[in-house]
TORVEXDREN-304080 format. One record per residue (C-alpha): x, y, z. Coordinates in Angstrom, 3 decimals, decimal comma. Each point is the difference from the previous one (the first is absolute). Layout:
<rs>
(r (X; Y; Z))
...
</rs>
This chain:
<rs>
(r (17,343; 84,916; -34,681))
(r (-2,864; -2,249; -0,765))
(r (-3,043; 0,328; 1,598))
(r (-3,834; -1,173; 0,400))
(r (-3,165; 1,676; 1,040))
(r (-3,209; -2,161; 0,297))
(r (-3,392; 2,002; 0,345))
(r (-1,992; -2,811; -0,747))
(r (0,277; -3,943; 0,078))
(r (0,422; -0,687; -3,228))
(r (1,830; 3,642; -0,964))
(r (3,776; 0,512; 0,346))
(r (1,959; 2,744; -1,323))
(r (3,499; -0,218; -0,653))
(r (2,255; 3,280; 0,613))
(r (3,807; 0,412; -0,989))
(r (1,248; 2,583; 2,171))
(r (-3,355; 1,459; 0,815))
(r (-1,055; 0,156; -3,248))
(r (-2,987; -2,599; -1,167))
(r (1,352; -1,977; -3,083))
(r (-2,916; -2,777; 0,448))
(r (-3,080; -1,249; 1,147))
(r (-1,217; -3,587; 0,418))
(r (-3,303; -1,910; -0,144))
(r (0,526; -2,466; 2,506))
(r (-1,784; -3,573; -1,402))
(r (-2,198; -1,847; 2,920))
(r (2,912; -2,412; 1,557))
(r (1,212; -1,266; 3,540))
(r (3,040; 2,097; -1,281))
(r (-1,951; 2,964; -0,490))
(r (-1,071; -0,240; 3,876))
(r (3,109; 0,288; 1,255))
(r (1,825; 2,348; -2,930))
(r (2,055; 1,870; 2,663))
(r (2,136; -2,522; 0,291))
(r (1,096; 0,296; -3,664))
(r (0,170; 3,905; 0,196))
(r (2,077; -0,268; 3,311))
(r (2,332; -2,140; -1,293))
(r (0,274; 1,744; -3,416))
(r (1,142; 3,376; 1,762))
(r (2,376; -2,046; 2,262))
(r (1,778; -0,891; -3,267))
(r (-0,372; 3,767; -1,119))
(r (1,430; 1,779; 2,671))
(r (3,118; -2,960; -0,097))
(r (0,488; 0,334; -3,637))
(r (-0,293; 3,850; -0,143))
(r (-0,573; 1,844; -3,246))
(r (0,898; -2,832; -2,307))
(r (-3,317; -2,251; 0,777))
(r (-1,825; 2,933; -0,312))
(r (0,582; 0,711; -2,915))
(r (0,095; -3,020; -1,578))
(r (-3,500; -0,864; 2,075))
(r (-1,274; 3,359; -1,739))
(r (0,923; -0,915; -3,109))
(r (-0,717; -3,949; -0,250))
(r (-3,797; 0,606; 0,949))
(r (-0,230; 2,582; -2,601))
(r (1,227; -1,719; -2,900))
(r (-1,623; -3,006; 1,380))
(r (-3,577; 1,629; 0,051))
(r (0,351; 1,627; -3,705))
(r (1,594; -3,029; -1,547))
(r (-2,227; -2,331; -2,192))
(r (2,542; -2,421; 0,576))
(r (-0,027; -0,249; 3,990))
(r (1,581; -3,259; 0,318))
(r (2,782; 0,686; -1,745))
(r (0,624; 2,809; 2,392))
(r (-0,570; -1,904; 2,967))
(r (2,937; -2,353; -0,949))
(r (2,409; 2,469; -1,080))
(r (-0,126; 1,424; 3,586))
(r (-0,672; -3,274; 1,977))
(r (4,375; 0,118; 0,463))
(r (-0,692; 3,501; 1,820))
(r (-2,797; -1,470; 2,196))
(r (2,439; -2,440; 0,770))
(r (3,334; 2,699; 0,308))
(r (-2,049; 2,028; 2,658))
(r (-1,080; -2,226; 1,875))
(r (2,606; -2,251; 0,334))
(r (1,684; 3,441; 1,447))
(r (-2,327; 0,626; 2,033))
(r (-0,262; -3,317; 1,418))
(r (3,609; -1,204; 0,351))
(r (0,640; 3,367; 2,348))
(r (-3,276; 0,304; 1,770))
(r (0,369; -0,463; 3,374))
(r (-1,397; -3,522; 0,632))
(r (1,841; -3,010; 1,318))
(r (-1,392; -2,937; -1,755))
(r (1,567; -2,688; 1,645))
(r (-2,190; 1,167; 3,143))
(r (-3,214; -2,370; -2,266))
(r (2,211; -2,728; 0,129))
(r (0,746; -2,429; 3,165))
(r (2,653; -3,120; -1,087))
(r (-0,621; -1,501; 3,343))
(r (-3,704; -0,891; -0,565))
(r (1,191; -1,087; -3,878))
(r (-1,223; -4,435; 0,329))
(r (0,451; -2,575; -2,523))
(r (-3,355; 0,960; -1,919))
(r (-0,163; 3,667; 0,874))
(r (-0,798; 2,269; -2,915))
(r (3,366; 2,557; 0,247))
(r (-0,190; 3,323; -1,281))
(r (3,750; 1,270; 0,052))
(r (0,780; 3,643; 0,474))
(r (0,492; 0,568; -4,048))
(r (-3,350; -1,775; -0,343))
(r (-1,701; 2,425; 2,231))
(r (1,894; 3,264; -1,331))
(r (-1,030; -1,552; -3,596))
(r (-3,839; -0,448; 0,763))
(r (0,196; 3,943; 1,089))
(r (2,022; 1,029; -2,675))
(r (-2,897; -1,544; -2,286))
(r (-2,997; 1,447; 2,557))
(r (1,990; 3,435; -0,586))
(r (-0,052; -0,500; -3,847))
(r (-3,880; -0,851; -0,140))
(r (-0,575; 3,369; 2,033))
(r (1,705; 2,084; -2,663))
(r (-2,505; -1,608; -2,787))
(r (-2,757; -0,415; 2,064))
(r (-0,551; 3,959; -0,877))
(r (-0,729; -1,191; -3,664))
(r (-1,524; -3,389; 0,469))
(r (-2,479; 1,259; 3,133))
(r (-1,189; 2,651; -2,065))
(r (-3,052; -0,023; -2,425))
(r (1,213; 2,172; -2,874))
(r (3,575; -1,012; 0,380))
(r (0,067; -3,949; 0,445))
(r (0,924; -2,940; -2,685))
(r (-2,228; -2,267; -1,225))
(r (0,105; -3,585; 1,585))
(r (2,421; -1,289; -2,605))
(r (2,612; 2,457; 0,505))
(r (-0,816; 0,891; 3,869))
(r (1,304; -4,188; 0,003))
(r (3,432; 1,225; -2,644))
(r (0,733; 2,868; 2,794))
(r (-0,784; -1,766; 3,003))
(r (2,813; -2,573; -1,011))
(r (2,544; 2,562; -1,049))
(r (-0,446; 1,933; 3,000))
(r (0,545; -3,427; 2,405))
(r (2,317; -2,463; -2,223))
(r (2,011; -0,228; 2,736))
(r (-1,878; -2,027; 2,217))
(r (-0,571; -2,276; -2,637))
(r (3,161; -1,042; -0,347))
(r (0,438; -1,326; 3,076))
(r (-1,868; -1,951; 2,669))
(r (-2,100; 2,805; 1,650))
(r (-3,070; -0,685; -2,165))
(r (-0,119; -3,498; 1,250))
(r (1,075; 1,098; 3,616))
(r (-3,423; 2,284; 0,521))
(r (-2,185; -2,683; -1,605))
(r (1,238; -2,752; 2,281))
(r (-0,240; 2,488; 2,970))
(r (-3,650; 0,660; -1,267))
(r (-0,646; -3,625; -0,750))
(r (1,029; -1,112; 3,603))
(r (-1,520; 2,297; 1,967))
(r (-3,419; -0,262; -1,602))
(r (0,461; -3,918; 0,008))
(r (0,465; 0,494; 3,918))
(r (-3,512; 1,565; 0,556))
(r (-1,367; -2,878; -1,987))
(r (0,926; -2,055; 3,438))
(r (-1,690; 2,005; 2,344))
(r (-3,136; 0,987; -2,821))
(r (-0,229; -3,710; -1,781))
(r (-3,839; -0,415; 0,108))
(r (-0,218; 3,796; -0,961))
(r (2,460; -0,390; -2,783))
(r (-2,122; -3,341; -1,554))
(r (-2,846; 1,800; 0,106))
(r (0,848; 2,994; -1,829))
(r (1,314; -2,732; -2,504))
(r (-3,186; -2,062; 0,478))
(r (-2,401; 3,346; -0,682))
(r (2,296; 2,175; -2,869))
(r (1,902; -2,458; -1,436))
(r (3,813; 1,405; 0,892))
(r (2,502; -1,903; 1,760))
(r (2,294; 1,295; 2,569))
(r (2,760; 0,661; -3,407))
(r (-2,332; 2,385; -1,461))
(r (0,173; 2,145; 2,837))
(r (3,855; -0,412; -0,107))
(r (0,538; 1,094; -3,574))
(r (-2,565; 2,668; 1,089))
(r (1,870; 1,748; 3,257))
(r (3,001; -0,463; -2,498))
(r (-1,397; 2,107; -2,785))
(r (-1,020; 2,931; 2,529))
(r (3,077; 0,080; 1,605))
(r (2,253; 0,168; -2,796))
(r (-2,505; 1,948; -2,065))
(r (-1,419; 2,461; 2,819))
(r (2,042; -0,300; 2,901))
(r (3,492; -0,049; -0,890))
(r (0,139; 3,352; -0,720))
(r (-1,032; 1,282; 2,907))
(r (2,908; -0,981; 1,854))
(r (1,674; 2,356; 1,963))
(r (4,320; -0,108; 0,300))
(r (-0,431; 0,230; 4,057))
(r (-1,971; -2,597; 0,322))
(r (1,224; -4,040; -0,750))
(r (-2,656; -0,963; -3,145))
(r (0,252; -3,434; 0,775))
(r (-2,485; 0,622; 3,509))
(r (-1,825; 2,206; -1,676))
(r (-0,870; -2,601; -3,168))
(r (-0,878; -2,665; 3,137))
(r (-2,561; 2,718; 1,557))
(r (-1,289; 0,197; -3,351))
(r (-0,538; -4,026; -0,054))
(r (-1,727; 0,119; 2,973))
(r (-2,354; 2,602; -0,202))
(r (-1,152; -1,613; -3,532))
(r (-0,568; -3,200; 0,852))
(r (-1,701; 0,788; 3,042))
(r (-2,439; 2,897; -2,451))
(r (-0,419; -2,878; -2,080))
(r (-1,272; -2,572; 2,912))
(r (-2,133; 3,282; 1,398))
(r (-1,668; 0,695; -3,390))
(r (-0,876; -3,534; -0,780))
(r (-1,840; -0,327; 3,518))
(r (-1,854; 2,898; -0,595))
(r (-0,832; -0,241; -3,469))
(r (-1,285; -3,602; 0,706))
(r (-2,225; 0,507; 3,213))
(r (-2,883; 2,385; 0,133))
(r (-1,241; 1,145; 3,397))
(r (-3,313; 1,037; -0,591))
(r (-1,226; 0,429; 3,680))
(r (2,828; 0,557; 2,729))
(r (-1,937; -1,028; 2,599))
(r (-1,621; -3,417; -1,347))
(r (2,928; -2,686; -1,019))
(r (-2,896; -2,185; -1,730))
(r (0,316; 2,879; -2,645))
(r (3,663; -0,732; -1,187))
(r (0,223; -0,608; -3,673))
(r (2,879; -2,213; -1,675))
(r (-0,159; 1,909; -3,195))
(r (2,695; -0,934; -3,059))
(r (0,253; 3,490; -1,903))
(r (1,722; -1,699; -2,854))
(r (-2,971; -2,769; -0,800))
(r (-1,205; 1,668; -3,126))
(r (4,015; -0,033; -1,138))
(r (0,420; -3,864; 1,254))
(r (-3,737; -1,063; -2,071))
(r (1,896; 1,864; -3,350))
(r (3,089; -1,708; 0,357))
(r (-1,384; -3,159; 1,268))
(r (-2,808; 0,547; -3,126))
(r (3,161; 0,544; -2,851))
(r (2,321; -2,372; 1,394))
(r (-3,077; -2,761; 0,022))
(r (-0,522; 1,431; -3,822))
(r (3,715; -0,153; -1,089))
(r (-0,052; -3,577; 1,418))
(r (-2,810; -1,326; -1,696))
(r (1,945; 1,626; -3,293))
(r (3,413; -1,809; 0,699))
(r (-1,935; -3,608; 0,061))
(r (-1,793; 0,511; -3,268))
(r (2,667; 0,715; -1,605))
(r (1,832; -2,545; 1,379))
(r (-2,587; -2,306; -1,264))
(r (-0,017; 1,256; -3,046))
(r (4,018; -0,283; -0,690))
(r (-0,625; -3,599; 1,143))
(r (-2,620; -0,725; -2,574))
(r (1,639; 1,977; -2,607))
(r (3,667; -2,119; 0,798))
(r (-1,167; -3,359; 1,589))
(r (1,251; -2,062; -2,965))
(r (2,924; 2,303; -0,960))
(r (1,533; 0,860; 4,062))
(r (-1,438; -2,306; 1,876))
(r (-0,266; -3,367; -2,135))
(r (-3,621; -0,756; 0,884))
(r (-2,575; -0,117; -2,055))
(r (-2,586; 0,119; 2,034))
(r (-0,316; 4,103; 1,608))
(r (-2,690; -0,975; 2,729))
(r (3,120; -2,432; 1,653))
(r (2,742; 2,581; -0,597))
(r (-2,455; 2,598; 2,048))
(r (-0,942; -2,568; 2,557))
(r (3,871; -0,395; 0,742))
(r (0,812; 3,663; 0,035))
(r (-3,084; 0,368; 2,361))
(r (1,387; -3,031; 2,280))
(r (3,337; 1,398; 0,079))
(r (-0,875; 3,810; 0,570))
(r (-2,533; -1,018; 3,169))
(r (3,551; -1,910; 1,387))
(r (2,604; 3,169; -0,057))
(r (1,021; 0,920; 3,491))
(r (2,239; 2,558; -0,512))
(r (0,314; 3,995; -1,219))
(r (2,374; -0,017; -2,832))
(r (2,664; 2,758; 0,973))
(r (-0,534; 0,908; -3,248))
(r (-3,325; 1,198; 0,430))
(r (1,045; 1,947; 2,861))
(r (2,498; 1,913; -1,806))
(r (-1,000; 0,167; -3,215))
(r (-4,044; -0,796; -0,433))
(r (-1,289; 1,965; 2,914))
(r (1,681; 2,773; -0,815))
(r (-0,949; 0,320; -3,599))
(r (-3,436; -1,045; 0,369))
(r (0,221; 3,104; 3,148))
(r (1,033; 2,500; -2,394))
(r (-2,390; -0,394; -2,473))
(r (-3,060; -0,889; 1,933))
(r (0,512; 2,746; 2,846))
(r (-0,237; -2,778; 2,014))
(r (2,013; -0,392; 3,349))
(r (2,796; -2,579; -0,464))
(r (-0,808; -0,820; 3,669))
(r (-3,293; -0,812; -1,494))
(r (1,376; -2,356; -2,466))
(r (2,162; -1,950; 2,649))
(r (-3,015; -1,081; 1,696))
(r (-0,870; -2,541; -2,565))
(r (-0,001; -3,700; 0,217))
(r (2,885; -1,790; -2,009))
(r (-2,275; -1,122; -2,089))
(r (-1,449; 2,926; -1,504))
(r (3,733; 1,909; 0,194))
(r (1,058; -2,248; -2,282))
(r (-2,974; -0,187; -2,354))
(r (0,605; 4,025; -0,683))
(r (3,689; -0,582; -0,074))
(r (-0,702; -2,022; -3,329))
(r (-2,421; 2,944; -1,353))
(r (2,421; 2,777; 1,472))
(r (2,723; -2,043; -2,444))
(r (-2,115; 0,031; -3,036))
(r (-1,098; 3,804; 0,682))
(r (4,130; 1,034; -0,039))
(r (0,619; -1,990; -2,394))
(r (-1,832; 2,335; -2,706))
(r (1,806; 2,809; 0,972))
(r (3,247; -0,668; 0,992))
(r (2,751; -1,100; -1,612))
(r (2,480; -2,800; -0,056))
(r (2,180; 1,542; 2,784))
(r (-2,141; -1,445; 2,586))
(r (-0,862; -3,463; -1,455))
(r (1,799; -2,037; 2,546))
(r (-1,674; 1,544; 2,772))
(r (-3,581; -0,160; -1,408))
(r (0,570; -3,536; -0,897))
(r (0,199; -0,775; 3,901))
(r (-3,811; 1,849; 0,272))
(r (-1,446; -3,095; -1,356))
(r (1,823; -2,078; 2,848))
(r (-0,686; -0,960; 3,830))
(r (2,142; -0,979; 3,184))
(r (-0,408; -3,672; 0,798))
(r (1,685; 0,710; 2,997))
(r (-0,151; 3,034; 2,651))
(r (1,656; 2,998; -0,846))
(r (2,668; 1,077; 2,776))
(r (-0,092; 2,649; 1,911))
(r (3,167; 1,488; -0,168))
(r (3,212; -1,043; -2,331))
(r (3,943; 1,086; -0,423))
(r (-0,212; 0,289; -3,936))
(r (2,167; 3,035; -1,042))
(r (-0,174; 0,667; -3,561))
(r (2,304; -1,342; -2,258))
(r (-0,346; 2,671; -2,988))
(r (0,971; 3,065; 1,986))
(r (1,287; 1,819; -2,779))
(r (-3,003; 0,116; -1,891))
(r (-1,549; 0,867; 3,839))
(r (2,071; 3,084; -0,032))
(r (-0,180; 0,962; -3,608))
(r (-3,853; -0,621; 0,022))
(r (-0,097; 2,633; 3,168))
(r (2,359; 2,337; -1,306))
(r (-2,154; 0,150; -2,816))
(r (-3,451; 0,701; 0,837))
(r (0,985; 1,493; 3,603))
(r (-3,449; -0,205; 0,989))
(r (-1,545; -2,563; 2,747))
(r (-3,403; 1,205; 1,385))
(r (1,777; 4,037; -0,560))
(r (2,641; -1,335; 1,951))
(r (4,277; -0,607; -1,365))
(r (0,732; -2,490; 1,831))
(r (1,676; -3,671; -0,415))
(r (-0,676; -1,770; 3,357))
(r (-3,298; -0,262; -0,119))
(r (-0,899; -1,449; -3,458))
(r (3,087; -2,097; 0,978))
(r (-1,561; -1,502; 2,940))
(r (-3,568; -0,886; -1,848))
(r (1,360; -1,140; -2,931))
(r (2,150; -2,511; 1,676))
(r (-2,520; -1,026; 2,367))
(r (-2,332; -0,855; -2,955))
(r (2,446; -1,969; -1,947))
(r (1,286; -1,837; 3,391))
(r (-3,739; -1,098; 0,212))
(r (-0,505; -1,461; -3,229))
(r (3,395; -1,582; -0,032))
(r (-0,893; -2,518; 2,478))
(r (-3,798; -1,446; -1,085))
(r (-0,678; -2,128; -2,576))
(r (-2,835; 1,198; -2,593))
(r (-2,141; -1,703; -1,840))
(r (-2,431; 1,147; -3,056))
(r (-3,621; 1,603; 0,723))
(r (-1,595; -1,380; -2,889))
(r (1,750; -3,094; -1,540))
(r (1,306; -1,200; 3,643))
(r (4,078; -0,300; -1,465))
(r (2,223; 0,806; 2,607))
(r (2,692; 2,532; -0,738))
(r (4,081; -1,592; -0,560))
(r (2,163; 2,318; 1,056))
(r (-1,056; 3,941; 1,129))
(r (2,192; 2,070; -1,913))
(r (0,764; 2,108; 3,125))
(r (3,005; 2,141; -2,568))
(r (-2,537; 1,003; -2,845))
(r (-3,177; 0,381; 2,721))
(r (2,659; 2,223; 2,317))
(r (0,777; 1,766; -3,522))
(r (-3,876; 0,773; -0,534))
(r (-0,709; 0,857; 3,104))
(r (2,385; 3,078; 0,658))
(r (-0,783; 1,324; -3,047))
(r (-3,862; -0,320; 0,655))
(r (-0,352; 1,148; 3,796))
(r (2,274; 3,282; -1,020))
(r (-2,120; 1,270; -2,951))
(r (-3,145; -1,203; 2,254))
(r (0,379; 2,003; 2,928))
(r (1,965; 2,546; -2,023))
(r (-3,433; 0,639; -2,046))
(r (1,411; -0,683; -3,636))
(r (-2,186; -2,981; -0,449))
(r (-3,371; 2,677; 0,496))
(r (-0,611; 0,074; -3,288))
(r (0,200; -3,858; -0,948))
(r (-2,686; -0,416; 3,447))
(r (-1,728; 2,524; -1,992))
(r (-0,958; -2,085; -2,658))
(r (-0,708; -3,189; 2,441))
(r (-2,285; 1,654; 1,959))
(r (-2,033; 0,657; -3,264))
(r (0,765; -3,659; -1,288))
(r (-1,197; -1,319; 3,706))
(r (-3,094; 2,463; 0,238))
(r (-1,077; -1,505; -3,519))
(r (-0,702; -3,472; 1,630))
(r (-2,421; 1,529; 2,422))
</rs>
């Protein structure tokens, strides 16, 4: 039978039938805290499965720590993480359909059925079994292939809609405190430049990345991911009141100090943003000078600048574009926060949408022509809010997925599916018109721009465009 001894926090030795065939070197995690829960459940599965896990426990961790090649184990024996505890799990003693109530099930309820439950367990169960290689410092992947394993290990909830499911449960219920927190919630955006979304994508990340695994098969997950919500948001309304107020006498309240923590970050960003501005415009007016005969069929620069300067002052509107596509590139290689980004005017938005274009346009390729073309564009009329676009191309959708299998370290479809289709349903209803010469734009080629765009926000938040920002970074960092 498996079994653990821990003398010390971070030190757990592993025994096989009282005899010790490893010891680990616990990393510094929230996992690491609360390890007995992964022992527990790993000699639950032991004393079910009998000799046969043992032995093939023993004998995996073995081969996995003297093999130069330690991926390449891990997969061959991610089907026997999933054969034992799949055993384990379909004949535990657990009723599943106790988590679940049909009666309370409304019209916009988020449903977790019984199989969805038993599923999001199976894959907690699955995470424990690693989590003896990937929590420990001499045993765990790097990054890239921690990612590779971490979608083997839960494919299945990929598949399907369970993904989505715990992001709209984590979505809603952090939108709720925004109702009973609003001024609290606009200042935190007012004073470190995240919206309400950050936070969102952030719960999201912990839970599937920290907490999932420490589910426990008595217990419904879905409750426990919800306590999880709420005890993060309200750390994260907690911290930001105390690291913004300084009591310096307890007694005196004419001694309170409003004190931003963050100004000497908000004067650097406000400082390069205010440089990289003052960069797009010259060379703006210097492609007008350079082209005022040849694009713009004046011969006279000083009125072709006068007109762009006329028009620019009169834009009312953020270009979804530069939401989706600008802010994030200019984020990722400026270190910049794209929350930062979305606090400027339309006027300047579009101004380094037109530099952003020339910048890409040096290092990538044709593949993305269509999409860059629409940089140099902005709305003449309001952007909507929402939209019921549903992408046409969904075979290259699927393809493009099944391909790089990668979306922020995450396989899944749904949610690229969602923001791509939101993007294009934005741009398919405004009319555009030219930065620069002032033509307005016949016709958006929503096919070729929908064509772009999946294959551009995959390898972005996949990480295979790195490289290329590589080399704009150092083309950008030349101008100042």
């Amino acid at each position: 039978m498996i079994t653990f001894e821990q003398e010390k926090p971070k030190e757990v030795k592993i025994f096989k039938d009282g005899e010790e065939i490893l010891k680990l070197n616990l990393i510094s995690s929230s996992l690491t805290n609360k390890f007995n829960i992964i022992t527990d459940f790993i000699t639950n599965v032991s004393e079910y499965n009998r000799q046969e896990f043992d032995e093939w426990f023993h004998s995996f961790l073995l081969k996995y720590k003297n093999s130069s090649e330690r991926y390449k184990i891990l997969k061959e024996n991610i089907p026997y993480i999933h054969k034992y505890v799949d055993q384990y799990i379909d004949n535990c003693d657990v009723d599943f359909s106790k988590f679940v109530d049909e009666t309370k099930v409304k019209k916009n309820s988020i449903f977790f059925s019984v199989e969805e439950i038993k599923q999001i367990v199976k894959i907690s169960s699955y995470l424990k079994i690693y989590s003896i290689i990937s929590n420990t410092d001499d045993l765990k992947l790097n990054q890239r292939l921690h990612k590779k394993a971490y979608n083997e290990l839960c494919s299945d909830i990929f598949e399907g809609e369970i993904v989505n499911k715990i992001f709209q449960i984590i979505k809603t219920k952090t939108f709720r405190y925004k109702l009973t927190d609003r001024y609290m919630w606009d200042y935190i955006k007012m004073i470190q430049g995240k919206s309400i979304d950050y936070y969102v994508i952030e719960i999201f990340n912990f839970i599937m990345n920290q907490i999932l695994v420490l589910c426990q098969e008595t217990r419904n997950p879905i409750t426990y991911f919800i306590g999880v919500v709420d005890e993060s948001v309200k750390w994260f309304l907690r911290s930001v009141y105390k690291g913004t107020i300084i009591y310096n006498d307890s007694v005196s309240t004419e001694d309170i100090q409003g004190v931003n923590i963050n100004n000497l970050k908000t004067y650097s960003y406000n400082d390069t943003i205010g440089r990289l501005k003052g960069i797009a415009y010259e060379y703006i007016y210097e492609e007008i000078e350079k082209g005022s005969i040849y694009k713009f069929n004046v011969e006279n620069e000083n009125e072709t600048i006068t007109e762009f300067q006329r028009r620019i002052s009169e834009i009312e509107f953020i270009s979804p574009v530069c939401e989706c596509v600008v802010f994030p590139v200019l984020s990722k290689i400026t270190d910049i926060s794209f929350n930062h980004f979305k606090t400027l005017s339309p006027e300047h938005s579009a101004t380094l949408s037109v530099f952003t274009k020339y910048l890409l346009e040096k290092h990538f390729n044709d593949d993305y022509n269509i999409l860059l073309e629409l940089l140099e564009y902005y709305p003449l009329t309001k952007p909507s809010i929402a939209t019921t676009y549903k992408i046409k191309d969904i075979d290259h959708f699927i393809n493009t997925q099944n391909k790089i299998h990668d979306f922020y370290g995450f396989d899944t479809k749904v949610l690229p599916y969602n923001i791509i289709r939101h993007f294009i349903g934005k741009i398919s209803r405004i009319s555009f018109r030219n930065i620069v010469n002032g033509k307005e734009l016949t016709g958006v080629p929503l096919s070729k721009i929908e064509y772009n765009m999946i294959n551009f926000y995959f390898n972005y938040f996949s990480g295979n465009f790195d490289p290329k920002f590589e080399l704009v970074k150092k083309e950008l960092y030349s101008y100042f």
